[in-house]
N, C-alpha and C positions, 0 to 999 in steps of 0.2 A: 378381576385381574384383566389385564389386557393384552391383548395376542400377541405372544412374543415372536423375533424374528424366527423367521423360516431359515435353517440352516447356509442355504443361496445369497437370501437378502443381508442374512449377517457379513456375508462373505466380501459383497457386494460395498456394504459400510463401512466394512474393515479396510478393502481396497481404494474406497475411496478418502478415509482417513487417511489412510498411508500416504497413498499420492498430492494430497491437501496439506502433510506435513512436511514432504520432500520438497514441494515447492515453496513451504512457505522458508522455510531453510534455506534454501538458492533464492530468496528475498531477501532474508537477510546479511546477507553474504554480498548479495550486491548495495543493500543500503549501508550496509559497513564500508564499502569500496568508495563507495559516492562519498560518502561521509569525510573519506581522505582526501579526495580527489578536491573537494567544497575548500576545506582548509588548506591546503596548497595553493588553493584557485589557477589549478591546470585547465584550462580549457580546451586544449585539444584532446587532452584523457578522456576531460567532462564529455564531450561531446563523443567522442568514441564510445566510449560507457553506456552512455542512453542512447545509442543507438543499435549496443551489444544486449541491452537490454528486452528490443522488441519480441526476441522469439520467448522471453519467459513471459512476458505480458501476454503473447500470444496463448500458451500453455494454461494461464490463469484464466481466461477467458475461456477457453474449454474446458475447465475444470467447475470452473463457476455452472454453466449448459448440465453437465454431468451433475452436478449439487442437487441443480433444481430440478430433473428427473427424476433423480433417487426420492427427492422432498414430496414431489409429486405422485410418482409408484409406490413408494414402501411406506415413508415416513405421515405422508398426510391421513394414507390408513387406519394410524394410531393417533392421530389428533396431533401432530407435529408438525409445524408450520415453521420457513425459514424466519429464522431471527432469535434476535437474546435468545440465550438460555435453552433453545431445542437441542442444543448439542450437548447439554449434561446431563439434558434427559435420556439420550439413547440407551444406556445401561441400563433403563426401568423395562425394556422389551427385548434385554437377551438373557437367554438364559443363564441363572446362575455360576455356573461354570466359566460361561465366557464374560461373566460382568468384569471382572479385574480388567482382563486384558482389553475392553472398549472405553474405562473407564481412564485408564492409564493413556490410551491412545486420545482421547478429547483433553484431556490435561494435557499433553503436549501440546497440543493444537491450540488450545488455549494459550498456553505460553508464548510461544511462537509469534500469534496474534496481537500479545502485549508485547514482548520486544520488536514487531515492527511496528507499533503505533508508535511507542519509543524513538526510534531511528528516524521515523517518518517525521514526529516534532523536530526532533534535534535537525535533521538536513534542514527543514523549511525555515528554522531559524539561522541556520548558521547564512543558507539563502539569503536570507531577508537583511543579517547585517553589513553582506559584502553587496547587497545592494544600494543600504543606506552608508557604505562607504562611497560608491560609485557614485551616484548622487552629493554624496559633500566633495569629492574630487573635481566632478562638474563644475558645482557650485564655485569650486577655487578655482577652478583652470579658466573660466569665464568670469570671474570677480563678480557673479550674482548673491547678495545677499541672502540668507535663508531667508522665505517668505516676500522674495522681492516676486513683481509679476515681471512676467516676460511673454511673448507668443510663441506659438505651437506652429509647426508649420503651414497648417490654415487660418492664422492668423486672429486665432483665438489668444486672449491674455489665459495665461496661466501661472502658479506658482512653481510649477513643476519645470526647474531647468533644465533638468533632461529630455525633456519636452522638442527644446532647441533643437538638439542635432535630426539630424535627416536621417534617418534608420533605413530607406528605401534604398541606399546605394549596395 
């Protein structure tokens, strides 16, 4: 058998599950927000939003730091290394008692993790088509055929009409 947590270190896992689920929850709560904001195509929301965004970005990034301490003090210990699947192992090194509740708490986490990858597709798509409208707007507002060549503004051919405008201003 293998040395289960020390009362501390469980403490330490459990806190750090908790606060790893709180955020990932204030993720999605902002990629739900984004999500609205994309299908309106408000951009000055847009642009408020991801920029109201940086203090949780900020949060994640110290929670990540914190991760790989813990991965590194407690968890590598027990032959636990970050990646796939070390976190449904955690329950194998607490004790009985406390198995439910660590075990309940990485299934959240897990979920959580699938609904933002979720959200994360969906924004990047819905992205991607109010791009490839912008781009056929161009394309009309300029009467460039799809796949006609035009230059860039160094004078490069390209097919890319959007290419055209001057972004530098």
């Amino acid at each position: 058998m293998t040395e289960a947590f020390t009362t501390p270190e469980l403490r330490l896992v459990e806190a750090w599950l908790d606060e790893e689920l709180a955020l990932q929850d204030a993720l999605i709560a902002r990629l739900e927000e984004l999500q609205g904001l994309l299908v309106k195509s408000d951009l000055a929301a847009l642009e408020t939003h991801l920029v109201g965004s940086s203090d949780l970005l900020t949060q994640m990034e110290d929670i990540d730091r914190r991760r790989r301490k813990i991965f590194q003090g407690v968890l590598s210990r027990r032959g636990l290394m970050p990646g796939k699947g070390s976190l449904k192992r955690l329950a194998d090194f607490a004790a009985p008692a406390d198995r439910g509740a660590l075990t309940t708490r990485v299934g959240a986490l897990d979920a959580a993790a699938r609904r933002v990858r979720l959200l994360n597709n969906r924004n990047g798509m819905l992205a991607r088509s109010a791009l490839e409208l912008t781009e056929d707007f161009v394309r009309r507002l300029f009467l460039v055929p799809a796949g006609a060549q035009t230059y860039d503004p160094r004078g490069r051919k390209t097919t890319r009409p959007e290419m055209i405008l001057d972004r530098s201003l």
